[in-house]
mmCIF file as Biopython writes it, N, C-alpha, C and O atoms, coordinates in Angstrom:
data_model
#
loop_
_atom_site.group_PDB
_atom_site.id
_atom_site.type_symbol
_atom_site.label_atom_id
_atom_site.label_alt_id
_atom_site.label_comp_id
_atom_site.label_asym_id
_atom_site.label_entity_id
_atom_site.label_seq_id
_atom_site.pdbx_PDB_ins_code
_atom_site.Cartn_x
_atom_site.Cartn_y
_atom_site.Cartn_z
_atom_site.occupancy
_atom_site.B_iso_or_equiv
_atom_site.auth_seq_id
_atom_site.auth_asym_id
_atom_site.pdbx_PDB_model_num
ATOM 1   N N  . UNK A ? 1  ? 117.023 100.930 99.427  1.0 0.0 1  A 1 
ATOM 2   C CA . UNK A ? 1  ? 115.840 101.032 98.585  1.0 0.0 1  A 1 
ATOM 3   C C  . UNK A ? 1  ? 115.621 102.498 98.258  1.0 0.0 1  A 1 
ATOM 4   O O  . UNK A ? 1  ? 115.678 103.368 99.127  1.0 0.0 1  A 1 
ATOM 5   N N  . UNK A ? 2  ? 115.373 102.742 97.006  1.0 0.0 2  A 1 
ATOM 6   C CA . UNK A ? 2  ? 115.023 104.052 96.764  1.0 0.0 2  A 1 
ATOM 7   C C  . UNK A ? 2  ? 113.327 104.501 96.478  1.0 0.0 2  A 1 
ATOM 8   O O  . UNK A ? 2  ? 112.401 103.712 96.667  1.0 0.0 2  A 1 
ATOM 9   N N  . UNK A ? 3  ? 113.177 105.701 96.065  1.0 0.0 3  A 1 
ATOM 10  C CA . UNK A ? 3  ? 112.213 105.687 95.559  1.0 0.0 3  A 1 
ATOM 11  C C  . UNK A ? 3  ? 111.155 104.728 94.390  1.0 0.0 3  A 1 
ATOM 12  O O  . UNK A ? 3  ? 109.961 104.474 94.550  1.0 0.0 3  A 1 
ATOM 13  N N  . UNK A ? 4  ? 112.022 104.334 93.237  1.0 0.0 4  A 1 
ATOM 14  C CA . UNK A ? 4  ? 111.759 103.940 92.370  1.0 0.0 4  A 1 
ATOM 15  C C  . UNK A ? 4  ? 111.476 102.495 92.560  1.0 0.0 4  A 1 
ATOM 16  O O  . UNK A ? 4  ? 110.432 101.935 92.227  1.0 0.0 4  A 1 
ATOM 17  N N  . UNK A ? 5  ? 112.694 101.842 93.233  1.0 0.0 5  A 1 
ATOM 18  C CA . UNK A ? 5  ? 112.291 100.493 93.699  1.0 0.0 5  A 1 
ATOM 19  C C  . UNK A ? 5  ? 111.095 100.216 94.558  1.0 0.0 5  A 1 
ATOM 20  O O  . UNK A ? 5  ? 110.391 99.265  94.219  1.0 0.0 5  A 1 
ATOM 21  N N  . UNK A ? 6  ? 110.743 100.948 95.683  1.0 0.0 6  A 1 
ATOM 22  C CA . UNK A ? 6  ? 109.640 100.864 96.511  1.0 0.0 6  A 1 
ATOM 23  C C  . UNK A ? 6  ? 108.417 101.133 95.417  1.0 0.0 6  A 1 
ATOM 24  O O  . UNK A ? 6  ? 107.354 100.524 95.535  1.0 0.0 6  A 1 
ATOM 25  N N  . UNK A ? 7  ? 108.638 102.080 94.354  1.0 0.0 7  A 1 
ATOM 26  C CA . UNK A ? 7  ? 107.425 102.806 93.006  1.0 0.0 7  A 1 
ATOM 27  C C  . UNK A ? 7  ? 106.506 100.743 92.153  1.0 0.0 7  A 1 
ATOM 28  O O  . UNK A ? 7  ? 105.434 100.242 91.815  1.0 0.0 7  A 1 
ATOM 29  N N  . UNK A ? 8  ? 108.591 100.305 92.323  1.0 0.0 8  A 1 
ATOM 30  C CA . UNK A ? 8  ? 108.400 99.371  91.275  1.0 0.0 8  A 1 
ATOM 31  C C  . UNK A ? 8  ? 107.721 97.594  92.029  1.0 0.0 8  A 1 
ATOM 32  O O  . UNK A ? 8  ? 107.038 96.666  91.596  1.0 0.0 8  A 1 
ATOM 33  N N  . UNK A ? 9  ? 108.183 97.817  92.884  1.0 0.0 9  A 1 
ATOM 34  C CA . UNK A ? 9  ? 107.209 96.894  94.356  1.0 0.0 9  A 1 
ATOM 35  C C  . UNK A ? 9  ? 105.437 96.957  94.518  1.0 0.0 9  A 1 
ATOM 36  O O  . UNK A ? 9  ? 104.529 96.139  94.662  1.0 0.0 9  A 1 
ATOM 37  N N  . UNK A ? 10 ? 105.586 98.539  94.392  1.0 0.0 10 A 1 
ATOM 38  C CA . UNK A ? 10 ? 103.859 98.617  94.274  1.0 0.0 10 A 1 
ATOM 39  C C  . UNK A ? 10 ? 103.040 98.167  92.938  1.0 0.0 10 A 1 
ATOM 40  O O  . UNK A ? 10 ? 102.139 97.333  92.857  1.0 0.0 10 A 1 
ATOM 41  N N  . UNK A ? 11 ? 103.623 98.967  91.915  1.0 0.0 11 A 1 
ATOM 42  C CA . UNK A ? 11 ? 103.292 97.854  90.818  1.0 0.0 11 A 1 
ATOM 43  C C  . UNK A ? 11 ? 103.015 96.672  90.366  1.0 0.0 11 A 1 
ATOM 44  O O  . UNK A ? 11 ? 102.019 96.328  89.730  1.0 0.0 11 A 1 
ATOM 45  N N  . UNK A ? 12 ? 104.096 95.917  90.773  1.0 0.0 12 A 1 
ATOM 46  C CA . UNK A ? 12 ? 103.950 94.983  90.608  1.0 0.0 12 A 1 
ATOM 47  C C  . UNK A ? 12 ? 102.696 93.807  91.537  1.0 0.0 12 A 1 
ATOM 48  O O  . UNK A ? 12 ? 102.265 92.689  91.256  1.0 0.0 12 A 1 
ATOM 49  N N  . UNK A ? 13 ? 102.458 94.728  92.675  1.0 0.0 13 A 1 
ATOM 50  C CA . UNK A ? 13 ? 101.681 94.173  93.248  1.0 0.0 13 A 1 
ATOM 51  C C  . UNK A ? 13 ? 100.185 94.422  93.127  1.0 0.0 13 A 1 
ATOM 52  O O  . UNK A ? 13 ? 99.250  93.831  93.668  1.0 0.0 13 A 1 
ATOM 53  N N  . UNK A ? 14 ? 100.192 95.298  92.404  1.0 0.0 14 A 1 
ATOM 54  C CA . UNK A ? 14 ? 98.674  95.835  91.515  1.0 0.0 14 A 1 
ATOM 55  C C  . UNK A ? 14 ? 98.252  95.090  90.556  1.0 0.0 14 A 1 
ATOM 56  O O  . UNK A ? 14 ? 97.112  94.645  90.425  1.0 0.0 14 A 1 
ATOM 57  N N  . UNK A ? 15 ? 99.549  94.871  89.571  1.0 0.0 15 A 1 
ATOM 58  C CA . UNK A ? 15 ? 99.688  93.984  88.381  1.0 0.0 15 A 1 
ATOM 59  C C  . UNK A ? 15 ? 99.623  92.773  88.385  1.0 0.0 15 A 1 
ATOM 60  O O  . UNK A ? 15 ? 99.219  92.204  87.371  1.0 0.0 15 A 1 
ATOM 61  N N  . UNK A ? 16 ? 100.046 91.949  89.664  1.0 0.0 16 A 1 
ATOM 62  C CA . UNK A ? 16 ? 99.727  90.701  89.027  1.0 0.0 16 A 1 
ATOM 63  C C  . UNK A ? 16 ? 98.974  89.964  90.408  1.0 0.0 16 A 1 
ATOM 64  O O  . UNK A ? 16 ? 99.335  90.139  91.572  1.0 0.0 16 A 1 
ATOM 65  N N  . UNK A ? 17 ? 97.926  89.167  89.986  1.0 0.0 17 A 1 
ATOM 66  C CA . UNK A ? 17 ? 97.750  88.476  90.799  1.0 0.0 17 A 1 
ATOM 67  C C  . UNK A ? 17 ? 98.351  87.779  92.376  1.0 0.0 17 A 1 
ATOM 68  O O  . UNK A ? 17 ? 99.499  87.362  92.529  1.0 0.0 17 A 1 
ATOM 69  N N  . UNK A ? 18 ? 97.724  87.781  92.998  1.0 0.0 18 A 1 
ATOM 70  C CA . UNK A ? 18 ? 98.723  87.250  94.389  1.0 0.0 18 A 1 
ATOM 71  C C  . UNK A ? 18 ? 98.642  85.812  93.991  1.0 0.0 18 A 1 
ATOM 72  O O  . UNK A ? 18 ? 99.810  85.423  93.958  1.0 0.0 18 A 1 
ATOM 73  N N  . UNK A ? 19 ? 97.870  84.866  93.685  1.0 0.0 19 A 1 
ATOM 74  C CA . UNK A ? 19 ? 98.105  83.627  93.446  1.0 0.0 19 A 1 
ATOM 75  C C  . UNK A ? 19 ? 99.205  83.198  92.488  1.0 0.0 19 A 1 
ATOM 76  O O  . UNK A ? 19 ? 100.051 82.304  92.514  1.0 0.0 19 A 1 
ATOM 77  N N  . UNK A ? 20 ? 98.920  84.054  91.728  1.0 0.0 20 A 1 
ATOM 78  C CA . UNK A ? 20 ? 100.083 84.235  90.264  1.0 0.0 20 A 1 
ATOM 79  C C  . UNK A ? 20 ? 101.644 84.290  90.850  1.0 0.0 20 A 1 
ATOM 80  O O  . UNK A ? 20 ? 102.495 83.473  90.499  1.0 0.0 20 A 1 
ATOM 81  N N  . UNK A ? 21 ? 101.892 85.366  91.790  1.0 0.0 21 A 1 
ATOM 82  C CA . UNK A ? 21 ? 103.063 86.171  92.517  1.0 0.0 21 A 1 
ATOM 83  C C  . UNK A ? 21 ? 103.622 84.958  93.752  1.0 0.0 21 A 1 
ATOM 84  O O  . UNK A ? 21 ? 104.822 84.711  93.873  1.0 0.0 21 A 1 
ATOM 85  N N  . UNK A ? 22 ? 102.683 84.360  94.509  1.0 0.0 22 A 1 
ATOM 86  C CA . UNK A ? 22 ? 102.924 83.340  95.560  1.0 0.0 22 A 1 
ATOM 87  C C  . UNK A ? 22 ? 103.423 81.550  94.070  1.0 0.0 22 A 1 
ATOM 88  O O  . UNK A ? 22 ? 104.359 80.758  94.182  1.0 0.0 22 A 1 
ATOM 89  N N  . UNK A ? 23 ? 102.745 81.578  93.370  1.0 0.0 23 A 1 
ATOM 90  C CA . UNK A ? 23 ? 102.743 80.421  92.585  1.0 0.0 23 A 1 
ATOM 91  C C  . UNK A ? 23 ? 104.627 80.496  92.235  1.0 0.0 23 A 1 
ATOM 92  O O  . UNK A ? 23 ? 105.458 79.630  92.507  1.0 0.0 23 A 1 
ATOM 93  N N  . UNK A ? 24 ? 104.823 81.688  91.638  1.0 0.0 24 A 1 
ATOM 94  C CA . UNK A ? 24 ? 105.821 81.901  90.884  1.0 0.0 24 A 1 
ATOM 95  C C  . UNK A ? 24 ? 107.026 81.974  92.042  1.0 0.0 24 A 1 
ATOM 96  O O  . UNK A ? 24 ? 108.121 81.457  91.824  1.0 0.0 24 A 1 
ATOM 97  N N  . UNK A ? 25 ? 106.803 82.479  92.957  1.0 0.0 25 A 1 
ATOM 98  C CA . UNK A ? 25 ? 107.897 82.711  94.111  1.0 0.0 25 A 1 
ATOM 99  C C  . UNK A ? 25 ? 107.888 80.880  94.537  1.0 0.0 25 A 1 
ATOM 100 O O  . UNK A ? 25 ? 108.896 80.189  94.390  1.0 0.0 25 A 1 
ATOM 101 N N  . UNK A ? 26 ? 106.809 80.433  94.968  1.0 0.0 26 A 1 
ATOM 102 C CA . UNK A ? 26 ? 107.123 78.356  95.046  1.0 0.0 26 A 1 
ATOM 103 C C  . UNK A ? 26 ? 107.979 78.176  94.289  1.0 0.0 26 A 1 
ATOM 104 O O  . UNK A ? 26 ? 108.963 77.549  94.680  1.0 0.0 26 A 1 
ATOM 105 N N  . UNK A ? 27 ? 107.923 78.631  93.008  1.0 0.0 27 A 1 
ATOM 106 C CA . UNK A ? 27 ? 108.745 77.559  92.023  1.0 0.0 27 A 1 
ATOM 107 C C  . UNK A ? 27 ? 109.920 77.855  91.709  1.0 0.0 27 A 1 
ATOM 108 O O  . UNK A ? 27 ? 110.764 77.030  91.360  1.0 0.0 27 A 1 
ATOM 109 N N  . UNK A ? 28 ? 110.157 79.511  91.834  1.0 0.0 28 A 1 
ATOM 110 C CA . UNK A ? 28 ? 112.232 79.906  91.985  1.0 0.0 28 A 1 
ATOM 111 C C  . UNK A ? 28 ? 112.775 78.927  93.405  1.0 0.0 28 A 1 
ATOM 112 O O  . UNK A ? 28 ? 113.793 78.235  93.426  1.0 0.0 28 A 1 
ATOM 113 N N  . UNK A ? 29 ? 111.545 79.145  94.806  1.0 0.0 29 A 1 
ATOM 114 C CA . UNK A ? 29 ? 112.021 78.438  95.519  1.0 0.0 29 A 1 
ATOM 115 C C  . UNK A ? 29 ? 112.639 77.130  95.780  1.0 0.0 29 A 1 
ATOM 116 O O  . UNK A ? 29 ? 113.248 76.733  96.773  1.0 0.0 29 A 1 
ATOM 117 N N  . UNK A ? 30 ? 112.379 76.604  94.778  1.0 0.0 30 A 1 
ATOM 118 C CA . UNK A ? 30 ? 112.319 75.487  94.324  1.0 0.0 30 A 1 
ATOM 119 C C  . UNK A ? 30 ? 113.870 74.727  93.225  1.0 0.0 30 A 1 
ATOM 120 O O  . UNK A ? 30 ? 114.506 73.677  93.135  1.0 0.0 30 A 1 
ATOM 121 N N  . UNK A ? 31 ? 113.815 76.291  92.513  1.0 0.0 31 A 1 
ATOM 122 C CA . UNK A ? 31 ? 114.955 75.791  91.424  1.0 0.0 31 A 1 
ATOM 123 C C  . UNK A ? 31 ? 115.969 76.103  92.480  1.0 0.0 31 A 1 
ATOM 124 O O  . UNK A ? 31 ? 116.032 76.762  93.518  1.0 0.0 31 A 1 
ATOM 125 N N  . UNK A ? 32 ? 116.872 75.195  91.621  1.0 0.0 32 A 1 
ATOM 126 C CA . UNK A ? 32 ? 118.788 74.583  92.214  1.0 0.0 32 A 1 
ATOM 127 C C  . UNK A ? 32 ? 119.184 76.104  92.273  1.0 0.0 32 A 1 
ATOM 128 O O  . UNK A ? 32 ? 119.490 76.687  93.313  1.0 0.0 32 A 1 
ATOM 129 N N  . UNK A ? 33 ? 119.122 76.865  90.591  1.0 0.0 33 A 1 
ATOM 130 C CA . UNK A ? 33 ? 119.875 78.130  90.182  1.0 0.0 33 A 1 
ATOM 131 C C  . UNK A ? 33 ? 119.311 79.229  91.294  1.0 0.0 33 A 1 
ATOM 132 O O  . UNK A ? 33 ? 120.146 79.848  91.953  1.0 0.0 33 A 1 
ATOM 133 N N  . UNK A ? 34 ? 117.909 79.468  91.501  1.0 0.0 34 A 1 
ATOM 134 C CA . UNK A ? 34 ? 117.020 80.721  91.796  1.0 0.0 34 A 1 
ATOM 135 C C  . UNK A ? 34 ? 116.608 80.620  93.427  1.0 0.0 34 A 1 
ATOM 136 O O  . UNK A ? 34 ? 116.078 81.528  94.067  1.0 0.0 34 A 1 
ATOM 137 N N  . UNK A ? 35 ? 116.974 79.318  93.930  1.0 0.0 35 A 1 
ATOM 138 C CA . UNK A ? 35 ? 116.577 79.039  95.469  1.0 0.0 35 A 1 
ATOM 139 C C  . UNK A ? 35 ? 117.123 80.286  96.215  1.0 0.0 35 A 1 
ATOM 140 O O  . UNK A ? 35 ? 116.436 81.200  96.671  1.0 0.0 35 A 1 
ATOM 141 N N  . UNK A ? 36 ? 118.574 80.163  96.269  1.0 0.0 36 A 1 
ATOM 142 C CA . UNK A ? 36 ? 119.052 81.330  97.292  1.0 0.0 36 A 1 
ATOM 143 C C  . UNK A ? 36 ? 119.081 82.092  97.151  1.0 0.0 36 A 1 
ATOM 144 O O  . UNK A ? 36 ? 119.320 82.716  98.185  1.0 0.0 36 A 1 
ATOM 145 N N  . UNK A ? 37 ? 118.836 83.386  95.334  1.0 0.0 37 A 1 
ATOM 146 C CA . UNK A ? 37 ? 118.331 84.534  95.316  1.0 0.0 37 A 1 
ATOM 147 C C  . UNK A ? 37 ? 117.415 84.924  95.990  1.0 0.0 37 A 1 
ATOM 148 O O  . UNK A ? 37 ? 117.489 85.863  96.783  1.0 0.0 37 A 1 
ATOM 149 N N  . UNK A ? 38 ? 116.069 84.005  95.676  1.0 0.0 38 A 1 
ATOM 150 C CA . UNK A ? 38 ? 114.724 83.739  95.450  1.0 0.0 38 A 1 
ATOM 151 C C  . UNK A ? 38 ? 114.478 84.666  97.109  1.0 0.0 38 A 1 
ATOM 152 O O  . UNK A ? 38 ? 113.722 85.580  97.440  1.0 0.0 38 A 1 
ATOM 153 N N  . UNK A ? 39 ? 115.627 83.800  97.903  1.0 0.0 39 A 1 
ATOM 154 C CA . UNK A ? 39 ? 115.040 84.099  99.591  1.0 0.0 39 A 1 
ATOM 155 C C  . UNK A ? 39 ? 115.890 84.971  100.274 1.0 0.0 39 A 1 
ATOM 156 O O  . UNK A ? 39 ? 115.754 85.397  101.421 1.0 0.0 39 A 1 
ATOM 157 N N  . UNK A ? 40 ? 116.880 85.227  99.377  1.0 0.0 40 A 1 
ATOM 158 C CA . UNK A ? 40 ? 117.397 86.041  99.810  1.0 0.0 40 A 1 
ATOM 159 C C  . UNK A ? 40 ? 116.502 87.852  99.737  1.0 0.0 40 A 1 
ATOM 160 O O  . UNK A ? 40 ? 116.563 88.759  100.567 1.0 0.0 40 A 1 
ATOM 161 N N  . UNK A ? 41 ? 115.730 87.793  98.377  1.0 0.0 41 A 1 
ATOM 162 C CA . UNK A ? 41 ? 115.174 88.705  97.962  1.0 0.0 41 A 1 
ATOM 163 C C  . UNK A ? 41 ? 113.606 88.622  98.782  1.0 0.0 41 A 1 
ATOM 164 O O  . UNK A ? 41 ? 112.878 89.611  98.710  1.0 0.0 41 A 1 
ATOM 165 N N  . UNK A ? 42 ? 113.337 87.903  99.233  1.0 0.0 42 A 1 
ATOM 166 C CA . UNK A ? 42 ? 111.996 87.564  100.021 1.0 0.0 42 A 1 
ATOM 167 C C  . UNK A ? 42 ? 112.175 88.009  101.401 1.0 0.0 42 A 1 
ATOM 168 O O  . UNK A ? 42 ? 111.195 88.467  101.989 1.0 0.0 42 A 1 
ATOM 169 N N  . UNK A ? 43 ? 113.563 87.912  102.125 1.0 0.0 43 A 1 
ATOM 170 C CA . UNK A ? 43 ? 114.100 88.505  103.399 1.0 0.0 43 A 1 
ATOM 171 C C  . UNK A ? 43 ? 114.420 90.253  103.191 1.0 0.0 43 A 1 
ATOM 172 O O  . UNK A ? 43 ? 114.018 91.053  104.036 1.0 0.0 43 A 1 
ATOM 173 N N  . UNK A ? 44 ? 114.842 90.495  102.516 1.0 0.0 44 A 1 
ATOM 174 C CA . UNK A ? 44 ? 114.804 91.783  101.884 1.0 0.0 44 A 1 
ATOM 175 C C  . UNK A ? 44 ? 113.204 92.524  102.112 1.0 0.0 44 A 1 
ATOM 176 O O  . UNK A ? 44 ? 112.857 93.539  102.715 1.0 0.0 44 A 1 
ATOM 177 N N  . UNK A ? 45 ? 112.467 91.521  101.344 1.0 0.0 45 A 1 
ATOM 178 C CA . UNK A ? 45 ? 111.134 92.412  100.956 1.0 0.0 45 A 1 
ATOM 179 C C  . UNK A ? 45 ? 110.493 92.267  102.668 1.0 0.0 45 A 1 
ATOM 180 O O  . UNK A ? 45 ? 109.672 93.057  103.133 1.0 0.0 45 A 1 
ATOM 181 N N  . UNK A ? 46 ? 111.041 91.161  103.379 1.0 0.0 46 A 1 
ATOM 182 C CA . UNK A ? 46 ? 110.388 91.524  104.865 1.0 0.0 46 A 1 
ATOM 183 C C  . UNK A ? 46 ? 111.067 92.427  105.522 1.0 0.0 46 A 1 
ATOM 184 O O  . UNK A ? 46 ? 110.469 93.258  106.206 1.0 0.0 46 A 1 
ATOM 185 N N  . UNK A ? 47 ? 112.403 92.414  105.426 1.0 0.0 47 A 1 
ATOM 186 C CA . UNK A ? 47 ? 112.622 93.755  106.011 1.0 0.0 47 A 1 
ATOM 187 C C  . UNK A ? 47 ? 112.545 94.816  105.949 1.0 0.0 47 A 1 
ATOM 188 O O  . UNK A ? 47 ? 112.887 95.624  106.812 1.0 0.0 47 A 1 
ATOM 189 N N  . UNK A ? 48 ? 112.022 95.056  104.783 1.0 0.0 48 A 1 
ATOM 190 C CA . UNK A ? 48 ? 111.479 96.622  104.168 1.0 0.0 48 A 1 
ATOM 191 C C  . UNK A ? 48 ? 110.369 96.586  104.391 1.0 0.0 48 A 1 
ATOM 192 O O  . UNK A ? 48 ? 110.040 97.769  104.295 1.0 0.0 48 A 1 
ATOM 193 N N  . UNK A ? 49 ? 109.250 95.863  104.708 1.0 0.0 49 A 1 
ATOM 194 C CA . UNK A ? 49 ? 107.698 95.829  104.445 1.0 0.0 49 A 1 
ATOM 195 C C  . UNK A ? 49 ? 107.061 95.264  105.624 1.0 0.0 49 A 1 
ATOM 196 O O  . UNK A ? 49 ? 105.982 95.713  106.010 1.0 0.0 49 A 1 
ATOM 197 N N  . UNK A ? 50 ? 107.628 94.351  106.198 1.0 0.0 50 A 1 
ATOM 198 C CA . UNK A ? 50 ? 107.030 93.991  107.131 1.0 0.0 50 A 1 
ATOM 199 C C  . UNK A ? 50 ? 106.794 94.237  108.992 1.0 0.0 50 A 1 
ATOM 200 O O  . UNK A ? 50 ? 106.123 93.646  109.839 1.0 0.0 50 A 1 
ATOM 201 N N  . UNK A ? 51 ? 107.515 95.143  109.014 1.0 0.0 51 A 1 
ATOM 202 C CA . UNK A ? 51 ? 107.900 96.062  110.508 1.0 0.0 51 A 1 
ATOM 203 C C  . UNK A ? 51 ? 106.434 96.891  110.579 1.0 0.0 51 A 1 
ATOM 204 O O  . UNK A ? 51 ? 106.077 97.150  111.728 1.0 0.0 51 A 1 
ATOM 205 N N  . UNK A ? 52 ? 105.588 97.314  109.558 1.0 0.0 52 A 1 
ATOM 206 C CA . UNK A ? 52 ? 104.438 97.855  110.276 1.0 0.0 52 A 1 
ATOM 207 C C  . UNK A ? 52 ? 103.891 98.986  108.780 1.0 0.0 52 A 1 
ATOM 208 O O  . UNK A ? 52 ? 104.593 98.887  107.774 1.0 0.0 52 A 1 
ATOM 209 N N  . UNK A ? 53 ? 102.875 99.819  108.739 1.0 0.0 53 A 1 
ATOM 210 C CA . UNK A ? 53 ? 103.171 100.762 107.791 1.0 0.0 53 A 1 
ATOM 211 C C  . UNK A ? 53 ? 103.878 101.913 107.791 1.0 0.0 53 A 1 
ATOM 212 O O  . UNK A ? 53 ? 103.925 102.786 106.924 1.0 0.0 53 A 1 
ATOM 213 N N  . UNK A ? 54 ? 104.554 101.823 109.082 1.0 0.0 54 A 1 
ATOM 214 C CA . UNK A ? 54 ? 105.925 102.915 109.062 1.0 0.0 54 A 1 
ATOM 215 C C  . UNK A ? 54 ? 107.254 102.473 108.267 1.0 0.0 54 A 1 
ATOM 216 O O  . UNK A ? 54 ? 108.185 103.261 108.099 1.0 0.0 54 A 1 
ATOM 217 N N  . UNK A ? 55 ? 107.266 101.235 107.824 1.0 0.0 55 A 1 
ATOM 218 C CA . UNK A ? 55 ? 108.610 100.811 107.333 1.0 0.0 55 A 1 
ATOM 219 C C  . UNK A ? 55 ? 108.925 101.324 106.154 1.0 0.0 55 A 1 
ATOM 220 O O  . UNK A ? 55 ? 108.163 101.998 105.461 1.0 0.0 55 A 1 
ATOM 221 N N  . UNK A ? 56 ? 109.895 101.068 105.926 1.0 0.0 56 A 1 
ATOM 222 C CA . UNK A ? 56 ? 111.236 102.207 104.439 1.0 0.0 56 A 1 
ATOM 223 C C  . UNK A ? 56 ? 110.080 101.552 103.112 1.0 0.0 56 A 1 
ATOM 224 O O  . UNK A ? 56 ? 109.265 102.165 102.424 1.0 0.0 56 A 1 
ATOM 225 N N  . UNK A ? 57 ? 110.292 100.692 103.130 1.0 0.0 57 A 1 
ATOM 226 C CA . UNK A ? 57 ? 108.977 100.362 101.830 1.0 0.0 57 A 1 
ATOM 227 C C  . UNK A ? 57 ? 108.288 101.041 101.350 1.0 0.0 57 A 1 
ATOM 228 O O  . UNK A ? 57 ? 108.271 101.631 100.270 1.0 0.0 57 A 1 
ATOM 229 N N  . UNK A ? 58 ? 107.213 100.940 102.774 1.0 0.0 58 A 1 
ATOM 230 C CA . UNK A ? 58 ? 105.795 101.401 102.961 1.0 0.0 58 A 1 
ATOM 231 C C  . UNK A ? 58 ? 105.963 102.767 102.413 1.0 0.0 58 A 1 
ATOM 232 O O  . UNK A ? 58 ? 105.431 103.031 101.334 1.0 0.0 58 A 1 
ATOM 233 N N  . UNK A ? 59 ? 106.387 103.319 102.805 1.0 0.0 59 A 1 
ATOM 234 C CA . UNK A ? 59 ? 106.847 105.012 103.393 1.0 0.0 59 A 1 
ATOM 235 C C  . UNK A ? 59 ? 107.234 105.983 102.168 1.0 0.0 59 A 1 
ATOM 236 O O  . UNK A ? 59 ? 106.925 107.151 101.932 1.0 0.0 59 A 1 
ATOM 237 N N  . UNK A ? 60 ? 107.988 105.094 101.515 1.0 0.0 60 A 1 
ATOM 238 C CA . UNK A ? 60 ? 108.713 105.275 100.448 1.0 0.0 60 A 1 
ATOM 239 C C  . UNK A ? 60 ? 107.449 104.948 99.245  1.0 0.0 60 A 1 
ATOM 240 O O  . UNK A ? 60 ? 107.085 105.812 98.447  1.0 0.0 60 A 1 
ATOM 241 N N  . UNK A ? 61 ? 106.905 103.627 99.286  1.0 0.0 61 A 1 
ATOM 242 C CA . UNK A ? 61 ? 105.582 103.392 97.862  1.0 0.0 61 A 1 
ATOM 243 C C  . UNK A ? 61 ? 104.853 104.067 98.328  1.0 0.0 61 A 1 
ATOM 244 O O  . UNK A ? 61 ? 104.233 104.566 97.389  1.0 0.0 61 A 1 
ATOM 245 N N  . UNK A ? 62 ? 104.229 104.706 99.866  1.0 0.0 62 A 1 
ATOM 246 C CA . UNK A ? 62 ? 103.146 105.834 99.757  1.0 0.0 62 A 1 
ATOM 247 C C  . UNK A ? 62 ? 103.868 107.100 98.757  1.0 0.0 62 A 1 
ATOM 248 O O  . UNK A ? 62 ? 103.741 107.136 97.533  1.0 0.0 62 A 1 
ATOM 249 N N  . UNK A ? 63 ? 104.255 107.602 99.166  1.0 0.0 63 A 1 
ATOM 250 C CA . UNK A ? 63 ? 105.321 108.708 97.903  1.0 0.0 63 A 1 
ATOM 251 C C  . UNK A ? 63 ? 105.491 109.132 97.369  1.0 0.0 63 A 1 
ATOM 252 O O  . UNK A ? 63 ? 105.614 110.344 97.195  1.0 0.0 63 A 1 
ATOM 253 N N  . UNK A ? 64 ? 105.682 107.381 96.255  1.0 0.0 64 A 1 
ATOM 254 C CA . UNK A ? 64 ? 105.282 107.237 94.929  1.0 0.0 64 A 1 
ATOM 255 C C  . UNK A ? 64 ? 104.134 107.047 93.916  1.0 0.0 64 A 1 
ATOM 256 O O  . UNK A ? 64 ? 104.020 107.059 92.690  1.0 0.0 64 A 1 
ATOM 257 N N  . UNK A ? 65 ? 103.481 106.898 94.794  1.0 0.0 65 A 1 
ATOM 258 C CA . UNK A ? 65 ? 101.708 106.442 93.828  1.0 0.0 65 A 1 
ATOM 259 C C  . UNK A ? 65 ? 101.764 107.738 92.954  1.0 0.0 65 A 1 
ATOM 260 O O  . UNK A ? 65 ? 102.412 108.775 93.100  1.0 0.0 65 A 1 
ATOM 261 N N  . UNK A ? 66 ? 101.181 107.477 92.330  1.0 0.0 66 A 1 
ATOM 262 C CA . UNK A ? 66 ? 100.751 108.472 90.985  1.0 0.0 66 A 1 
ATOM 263 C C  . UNK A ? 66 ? 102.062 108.910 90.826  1.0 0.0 66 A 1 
ATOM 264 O O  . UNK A ? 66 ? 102.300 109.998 91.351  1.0 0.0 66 A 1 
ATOM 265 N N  . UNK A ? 67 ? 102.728 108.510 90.402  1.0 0.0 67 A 1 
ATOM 266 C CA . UNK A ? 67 ? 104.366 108.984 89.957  1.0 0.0 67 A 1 
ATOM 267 C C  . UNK A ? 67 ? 103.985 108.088 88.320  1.0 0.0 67 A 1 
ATOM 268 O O  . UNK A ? 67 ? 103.850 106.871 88.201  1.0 0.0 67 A 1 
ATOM 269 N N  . UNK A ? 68 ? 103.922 108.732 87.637  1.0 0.0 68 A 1 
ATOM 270 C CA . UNK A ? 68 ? 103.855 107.956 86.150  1.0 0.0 68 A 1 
ATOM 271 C C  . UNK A ? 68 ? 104.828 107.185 86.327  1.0 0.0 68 A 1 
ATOM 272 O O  . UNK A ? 68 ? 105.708 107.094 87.184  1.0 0.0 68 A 1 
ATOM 273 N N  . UNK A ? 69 ? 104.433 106.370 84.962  1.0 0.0 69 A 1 
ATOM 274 C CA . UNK A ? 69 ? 105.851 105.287 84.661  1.0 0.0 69 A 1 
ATOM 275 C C  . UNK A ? 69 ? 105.717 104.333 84.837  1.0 0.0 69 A 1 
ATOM 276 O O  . UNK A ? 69 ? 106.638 103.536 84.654  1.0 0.0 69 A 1 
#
């Protein structure tokens, strides 16, 4: 994960709704094509994010805030 990706994580989580973000993650879960991306990319985002607010994520989107773009 770099800067930009951890930049582009926070965004997105500003931007859209959590009901919106949980709704939409059910339903890749769901498709035949998008299932095993879907969780593969959801195991990803726990291992970057979910170890505490010391983790590479965290650490990395503190950072970035106010980084235009």
């Amino acid at each position: 994960m770099n800067d930009k990706d951890a930049h582009d994580v926070y965004r997105l989580l500003v931007a859209v709704q959590t009901n919106v973000l949980v709704e939409g993650l059910r339903r890749l879960r769901l498709d035949d094509l998008a299932s095993a991306s879907t969780e593969q990319g959801l195991q990803s985002l726990k291992m970057l994010f979910s170890p505490g607010p010391d983790a590479v994520g965290c650490v990395i989107g503190r950072a970035s805030r106010g980084t235009p773009g």
